[in-house]
BAPASE-43725 format. One line per 2 residues: their letters; for each residue x, y, z of N, C-alpha, C, CB. Coordinates in Angstrom, 2 decimals. Glycine has a CB too. Example, Ala and Ser with C-alpha at 12.3 -4.5 7.8 and 13.67 -1.06 7.14 Angstrom:
AS> 13.19,-5.69,7.80,12.30,-4.50,7.80,13.20,-3.30,7.80,11.31,-4.47,9.05; 12.85,-2.25,7.08,13.67,-1.06,7.14,12.90,0.03,7.87,14.08,-0.60,5.72 $
//
This chain:
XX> 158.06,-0.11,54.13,158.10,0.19,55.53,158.05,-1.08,56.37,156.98,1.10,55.89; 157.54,-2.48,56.15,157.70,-3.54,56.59,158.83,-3.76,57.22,157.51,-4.25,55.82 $
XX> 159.49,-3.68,56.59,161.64,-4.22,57.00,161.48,-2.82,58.40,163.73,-3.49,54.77; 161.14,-1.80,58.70,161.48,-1.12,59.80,160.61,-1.14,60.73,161.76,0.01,59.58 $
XX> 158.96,-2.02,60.65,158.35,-2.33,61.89,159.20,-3.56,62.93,156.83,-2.84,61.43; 159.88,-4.28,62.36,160.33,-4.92,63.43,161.27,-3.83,64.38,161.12,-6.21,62.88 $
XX> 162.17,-3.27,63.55,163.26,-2.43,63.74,162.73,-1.63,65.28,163.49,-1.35,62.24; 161.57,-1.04,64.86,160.64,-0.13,65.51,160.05,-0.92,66.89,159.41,0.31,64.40 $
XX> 159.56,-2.03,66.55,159.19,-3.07,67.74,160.32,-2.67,68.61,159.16,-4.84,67.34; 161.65,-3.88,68.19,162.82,-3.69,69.21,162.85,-2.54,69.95,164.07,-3.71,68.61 $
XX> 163.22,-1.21,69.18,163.21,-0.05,70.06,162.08,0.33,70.93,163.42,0.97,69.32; 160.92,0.23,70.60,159.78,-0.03,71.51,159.77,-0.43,72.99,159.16,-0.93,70.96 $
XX> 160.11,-1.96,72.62,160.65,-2.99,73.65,161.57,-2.56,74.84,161.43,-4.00,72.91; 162.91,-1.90,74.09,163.84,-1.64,74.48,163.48,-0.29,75.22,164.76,-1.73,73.51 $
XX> 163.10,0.83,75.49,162.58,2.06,76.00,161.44,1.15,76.89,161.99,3.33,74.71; 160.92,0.33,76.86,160.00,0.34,78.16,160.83,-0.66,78.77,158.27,-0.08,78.04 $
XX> 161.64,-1.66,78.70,161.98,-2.30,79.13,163.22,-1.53,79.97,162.02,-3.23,78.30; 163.97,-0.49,79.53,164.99,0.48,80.12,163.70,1.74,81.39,165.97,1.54,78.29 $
XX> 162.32,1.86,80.92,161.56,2.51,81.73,161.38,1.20,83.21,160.05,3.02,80.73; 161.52,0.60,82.85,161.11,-0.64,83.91,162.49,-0.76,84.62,160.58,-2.31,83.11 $
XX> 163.14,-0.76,83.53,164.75,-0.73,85.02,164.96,0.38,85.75,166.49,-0.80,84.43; 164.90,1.57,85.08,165.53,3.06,85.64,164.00,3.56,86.41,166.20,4.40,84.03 $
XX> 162.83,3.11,85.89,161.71,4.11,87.15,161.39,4.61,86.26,162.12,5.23,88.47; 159.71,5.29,87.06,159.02,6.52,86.07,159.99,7.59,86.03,157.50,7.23,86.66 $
XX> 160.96,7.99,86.81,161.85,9.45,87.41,162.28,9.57,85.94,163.41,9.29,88.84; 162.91,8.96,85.08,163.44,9.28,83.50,162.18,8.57,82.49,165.26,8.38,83.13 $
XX> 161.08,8.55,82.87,159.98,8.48,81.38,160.22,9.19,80.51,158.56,8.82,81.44; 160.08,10.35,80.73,160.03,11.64,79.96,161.64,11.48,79.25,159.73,13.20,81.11 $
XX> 162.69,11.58,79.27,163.20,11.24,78.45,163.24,10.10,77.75,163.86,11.47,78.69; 163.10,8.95,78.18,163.13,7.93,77.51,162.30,8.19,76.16,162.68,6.87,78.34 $
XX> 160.51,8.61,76.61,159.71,8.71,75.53,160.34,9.75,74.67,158.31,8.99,75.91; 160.96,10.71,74.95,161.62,11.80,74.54,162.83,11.02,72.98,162.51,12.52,76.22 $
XX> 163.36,10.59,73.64,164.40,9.80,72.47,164.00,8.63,72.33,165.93,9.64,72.76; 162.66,7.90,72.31,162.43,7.22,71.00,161.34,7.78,70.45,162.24,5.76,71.06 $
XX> 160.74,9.05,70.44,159.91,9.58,69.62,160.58,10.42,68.22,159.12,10.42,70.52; 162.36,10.91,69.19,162.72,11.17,68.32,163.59,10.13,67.00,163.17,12.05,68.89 $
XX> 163.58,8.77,67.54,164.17,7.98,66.80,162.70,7.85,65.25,164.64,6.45,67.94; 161.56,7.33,65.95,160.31,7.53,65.40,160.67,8.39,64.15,159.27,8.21,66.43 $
XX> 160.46,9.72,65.02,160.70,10.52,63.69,161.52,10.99,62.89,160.40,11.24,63.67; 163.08,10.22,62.86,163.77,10.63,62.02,163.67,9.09,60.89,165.24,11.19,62.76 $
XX> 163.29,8.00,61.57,162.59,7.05,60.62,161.12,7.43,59.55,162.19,5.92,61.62; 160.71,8.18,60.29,159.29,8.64,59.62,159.97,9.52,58.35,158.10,9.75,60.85 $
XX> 161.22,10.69,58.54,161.61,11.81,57.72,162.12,10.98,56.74,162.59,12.92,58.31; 162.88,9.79,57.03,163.83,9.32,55.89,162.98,8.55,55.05,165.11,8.45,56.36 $
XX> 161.75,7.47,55.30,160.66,7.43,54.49,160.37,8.46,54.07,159.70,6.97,54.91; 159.84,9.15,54.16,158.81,10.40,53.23,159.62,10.58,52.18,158.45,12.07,53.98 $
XX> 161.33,11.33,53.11,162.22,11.71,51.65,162.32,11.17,50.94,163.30,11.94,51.51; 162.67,9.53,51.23,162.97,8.09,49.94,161.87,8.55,49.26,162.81,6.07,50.42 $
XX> 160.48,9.17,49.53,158.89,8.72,48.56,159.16,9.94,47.61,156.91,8.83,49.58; 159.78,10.92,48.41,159.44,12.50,47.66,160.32,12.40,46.98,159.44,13.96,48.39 $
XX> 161.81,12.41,46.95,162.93,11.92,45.81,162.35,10.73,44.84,164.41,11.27,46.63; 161.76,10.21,45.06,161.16,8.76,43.97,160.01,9.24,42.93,160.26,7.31,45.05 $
XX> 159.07,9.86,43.87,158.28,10.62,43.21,159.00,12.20,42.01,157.36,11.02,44.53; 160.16,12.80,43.09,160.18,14.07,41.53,161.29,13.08,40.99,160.89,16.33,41.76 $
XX> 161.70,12.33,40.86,162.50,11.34,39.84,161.56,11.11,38.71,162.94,9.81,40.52; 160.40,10.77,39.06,159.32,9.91,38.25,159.11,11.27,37.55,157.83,9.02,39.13 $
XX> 158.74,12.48,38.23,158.15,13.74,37.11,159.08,14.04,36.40,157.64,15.14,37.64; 160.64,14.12,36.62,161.86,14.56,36.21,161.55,13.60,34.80,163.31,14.26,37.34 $
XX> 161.26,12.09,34.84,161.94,11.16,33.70,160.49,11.95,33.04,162.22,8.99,33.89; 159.41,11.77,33.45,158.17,12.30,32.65,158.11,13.66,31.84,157.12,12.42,33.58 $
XX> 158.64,14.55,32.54,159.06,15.83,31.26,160.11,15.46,30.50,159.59,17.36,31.82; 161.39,14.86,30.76,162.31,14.57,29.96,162.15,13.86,28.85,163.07,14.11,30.51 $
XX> 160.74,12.94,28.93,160.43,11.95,27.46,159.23,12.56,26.86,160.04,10.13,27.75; 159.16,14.07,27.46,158.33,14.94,26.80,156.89,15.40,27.39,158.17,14.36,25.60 $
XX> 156.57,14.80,28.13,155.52,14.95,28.82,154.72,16.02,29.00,155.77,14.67,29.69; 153.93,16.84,28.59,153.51,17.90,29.13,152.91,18.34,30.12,153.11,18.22,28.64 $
XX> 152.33,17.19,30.69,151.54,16.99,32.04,152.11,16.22,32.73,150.27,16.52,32.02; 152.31,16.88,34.05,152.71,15.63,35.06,151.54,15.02,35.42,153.46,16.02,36.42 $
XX> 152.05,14.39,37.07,150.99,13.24,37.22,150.30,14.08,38.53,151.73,11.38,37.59; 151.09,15.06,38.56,149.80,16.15,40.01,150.83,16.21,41.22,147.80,14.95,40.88 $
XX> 150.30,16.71,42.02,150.94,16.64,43.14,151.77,15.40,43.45,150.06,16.85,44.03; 152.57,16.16,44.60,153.53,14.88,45.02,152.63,13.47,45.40,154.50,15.34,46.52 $
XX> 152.01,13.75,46.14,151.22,12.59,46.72,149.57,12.56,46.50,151.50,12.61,48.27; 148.41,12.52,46.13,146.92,12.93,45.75,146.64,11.62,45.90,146.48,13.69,44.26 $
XX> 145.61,11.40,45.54,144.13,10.59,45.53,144.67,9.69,46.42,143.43,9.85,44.02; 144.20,8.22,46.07,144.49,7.32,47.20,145.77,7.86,47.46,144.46,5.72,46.93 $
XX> 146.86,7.74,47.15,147.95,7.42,47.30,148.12,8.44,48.90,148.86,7.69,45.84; 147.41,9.35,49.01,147.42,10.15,50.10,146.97,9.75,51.30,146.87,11.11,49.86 $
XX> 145.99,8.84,51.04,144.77,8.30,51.84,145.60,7.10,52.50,143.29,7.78,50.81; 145.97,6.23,51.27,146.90,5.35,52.00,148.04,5.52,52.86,147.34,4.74,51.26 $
XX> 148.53,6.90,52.16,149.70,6.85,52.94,149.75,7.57,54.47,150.69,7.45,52.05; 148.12,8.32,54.49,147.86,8.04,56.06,147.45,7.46,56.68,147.51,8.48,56.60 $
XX> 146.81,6.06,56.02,146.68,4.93,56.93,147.49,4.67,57.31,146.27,3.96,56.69; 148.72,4.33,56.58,150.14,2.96,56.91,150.94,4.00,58.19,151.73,2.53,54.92 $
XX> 151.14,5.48,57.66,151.76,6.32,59.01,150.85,6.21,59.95,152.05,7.90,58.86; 149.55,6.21,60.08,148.70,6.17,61.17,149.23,4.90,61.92,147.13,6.13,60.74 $
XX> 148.93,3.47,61.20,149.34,2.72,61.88,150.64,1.86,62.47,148.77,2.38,61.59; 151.31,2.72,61.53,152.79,2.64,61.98,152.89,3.64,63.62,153.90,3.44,60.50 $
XX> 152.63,5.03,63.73,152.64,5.74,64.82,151.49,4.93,65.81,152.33,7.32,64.43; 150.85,4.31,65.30,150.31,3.73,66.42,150.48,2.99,67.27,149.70,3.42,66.29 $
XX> 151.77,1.85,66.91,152.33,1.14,67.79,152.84,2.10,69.05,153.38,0.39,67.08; 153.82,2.84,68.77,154.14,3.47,69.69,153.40,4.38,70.71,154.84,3.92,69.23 $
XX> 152.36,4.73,70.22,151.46,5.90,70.48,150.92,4.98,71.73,150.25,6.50,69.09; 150.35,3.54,71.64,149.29,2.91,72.25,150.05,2.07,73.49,148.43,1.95,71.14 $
XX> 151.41,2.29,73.64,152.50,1.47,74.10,152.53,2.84,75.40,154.09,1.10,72.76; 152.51,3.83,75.05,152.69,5.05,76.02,151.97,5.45,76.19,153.30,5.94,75.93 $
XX> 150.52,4.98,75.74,149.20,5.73,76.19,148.99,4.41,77.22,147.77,6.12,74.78; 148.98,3.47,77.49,148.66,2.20,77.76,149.83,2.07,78.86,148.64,1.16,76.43 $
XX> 151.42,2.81,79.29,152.04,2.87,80.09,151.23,3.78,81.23,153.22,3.20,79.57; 150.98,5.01,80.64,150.67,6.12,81.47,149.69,6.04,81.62,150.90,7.25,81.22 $
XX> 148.05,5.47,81.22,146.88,5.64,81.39,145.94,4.57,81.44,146.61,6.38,80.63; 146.60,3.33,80.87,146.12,2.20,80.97,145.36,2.26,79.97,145.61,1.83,82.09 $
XX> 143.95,1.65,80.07,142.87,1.07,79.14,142.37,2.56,78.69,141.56,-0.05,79.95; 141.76,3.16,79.66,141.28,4.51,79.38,142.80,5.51,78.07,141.04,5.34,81.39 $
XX> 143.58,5.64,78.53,144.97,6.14,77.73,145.02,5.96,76.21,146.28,5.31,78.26; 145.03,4.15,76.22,144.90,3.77,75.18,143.41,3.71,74.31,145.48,2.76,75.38 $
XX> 142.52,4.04,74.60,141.01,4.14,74.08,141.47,6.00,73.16,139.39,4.16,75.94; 141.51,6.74,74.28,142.21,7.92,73.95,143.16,7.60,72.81,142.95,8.49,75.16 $
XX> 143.54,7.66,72.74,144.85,7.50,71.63,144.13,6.87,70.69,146.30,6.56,72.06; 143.27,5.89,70.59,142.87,5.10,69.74,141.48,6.16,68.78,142.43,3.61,70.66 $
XX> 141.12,7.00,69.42,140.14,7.21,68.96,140.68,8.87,68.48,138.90,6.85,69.97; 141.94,9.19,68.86,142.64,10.29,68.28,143.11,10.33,66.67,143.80,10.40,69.11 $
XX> 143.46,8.47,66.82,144.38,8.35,65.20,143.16,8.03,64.58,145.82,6.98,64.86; 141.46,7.25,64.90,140.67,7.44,63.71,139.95,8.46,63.82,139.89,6.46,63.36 $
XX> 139.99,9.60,64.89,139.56,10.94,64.00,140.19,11.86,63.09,139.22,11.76,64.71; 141.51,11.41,63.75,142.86,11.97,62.34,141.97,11.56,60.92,144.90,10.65,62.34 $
XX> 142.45,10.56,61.09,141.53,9.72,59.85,140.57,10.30,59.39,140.89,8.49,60.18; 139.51,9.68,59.95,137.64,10.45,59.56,138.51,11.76,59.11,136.02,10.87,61.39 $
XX> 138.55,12.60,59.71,138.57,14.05,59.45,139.80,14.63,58.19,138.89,14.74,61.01; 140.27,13.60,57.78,141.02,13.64,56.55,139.91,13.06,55.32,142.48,12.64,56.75 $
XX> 139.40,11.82,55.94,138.28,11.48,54.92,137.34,11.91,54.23,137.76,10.95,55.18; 136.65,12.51,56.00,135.51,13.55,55.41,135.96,14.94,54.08,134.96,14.43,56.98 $
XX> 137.33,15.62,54.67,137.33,16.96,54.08,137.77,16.39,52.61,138.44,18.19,54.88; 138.27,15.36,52.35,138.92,14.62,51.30,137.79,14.80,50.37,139.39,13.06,51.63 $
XX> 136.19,14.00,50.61,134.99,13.76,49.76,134.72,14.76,49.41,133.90,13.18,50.20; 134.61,16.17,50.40,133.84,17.64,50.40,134.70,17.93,49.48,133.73,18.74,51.78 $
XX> 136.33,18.20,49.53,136.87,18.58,48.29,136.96,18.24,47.06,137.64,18.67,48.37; 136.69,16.68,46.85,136.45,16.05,45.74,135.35,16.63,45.15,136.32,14.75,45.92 $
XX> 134.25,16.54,46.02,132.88,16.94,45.20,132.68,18.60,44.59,131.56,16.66,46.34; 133.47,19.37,45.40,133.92,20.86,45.06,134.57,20.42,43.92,134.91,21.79,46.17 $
XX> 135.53,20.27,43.72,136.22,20.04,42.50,135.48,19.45,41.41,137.30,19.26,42.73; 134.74,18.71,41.49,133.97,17.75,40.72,132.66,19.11,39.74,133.09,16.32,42.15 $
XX> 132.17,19.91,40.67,131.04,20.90,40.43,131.89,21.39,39.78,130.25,21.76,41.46; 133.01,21.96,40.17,133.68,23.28,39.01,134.40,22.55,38.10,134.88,24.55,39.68 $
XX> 134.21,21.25,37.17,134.90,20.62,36.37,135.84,20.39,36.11,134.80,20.71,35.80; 136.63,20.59,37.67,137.98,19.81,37.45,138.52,18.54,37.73,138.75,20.33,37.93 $
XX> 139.55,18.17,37.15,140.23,16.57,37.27,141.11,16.57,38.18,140.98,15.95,36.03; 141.61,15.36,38.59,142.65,15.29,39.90,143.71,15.84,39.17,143.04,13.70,40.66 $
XX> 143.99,15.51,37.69,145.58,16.14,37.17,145.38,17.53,36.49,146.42,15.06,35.88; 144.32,18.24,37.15,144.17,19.56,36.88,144.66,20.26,38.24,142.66,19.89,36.43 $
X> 144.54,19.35,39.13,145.33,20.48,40.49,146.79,19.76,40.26,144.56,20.26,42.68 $
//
């Protein structure tokens, strides 16, 4: 995802810098089509991960495997991969919280993506430790 934060900067740049020529009167679209640029960059990551990933289970039953490796995405690999989207959406998030609301906007926003967080963390441990009491393994779910 490195090679598309710059990518992402520019367009950034470019939508406030087009909000600064045209007026608040077209914000709302502007933010409108680069949220949707955002997220069709966000869809085509995931797919590259989710095609890579059932590739990997595909070659793993094919050389016999009887067990895969679990879900598409689990343990860290889940955890991480809502940090890096967290802080990937955050550029943008703090760019339009910080247009429209200033310091206060951006505090907001800031404290939205680490309760995302926390509250993935927390339910993350509670389920681990559930799982853990009834003796199961991560490659049992």
């Amino acid at each position: 995802m490195d090679h598309q934060e710059p990518e992402l900067r520019k367009e950034l740049d470019a939508t406030l810098q087009t909000r600064k020529d045209l007026g608040p009167e077209y914000e709302s679209e502007l933010v409108d089509s680069f949220i949707e640029k955002l997220d069709h960059k966000v869809d085509s990551v995931v797919d590259k991960r989710v095609r890579r990933q059932l590739a990997e289970q595909q070659m793993a039953i094919a050389r016999g495997s009887t067990q895969t490796e679990g879900p598409v995405i689990s343990g860290l690999g889940a955890t991480f991969g809502l940090a890096v989207l967290s802080l990937v959406l955050a550029i943008p998030l703090s760019a339009i919280a910080v247009v429209n609301a200033g310091l206060p906007g951006l505090a907001t926003a800031w404290l939205g993506i680490v309760g995302v967080n926390a509250v993935y963390s927390i339910g993350r441990v509670s389920w681990t430790r559930r799982q853990k009491e009834h003796g199961e393994t991560e490659t049992d779910w």
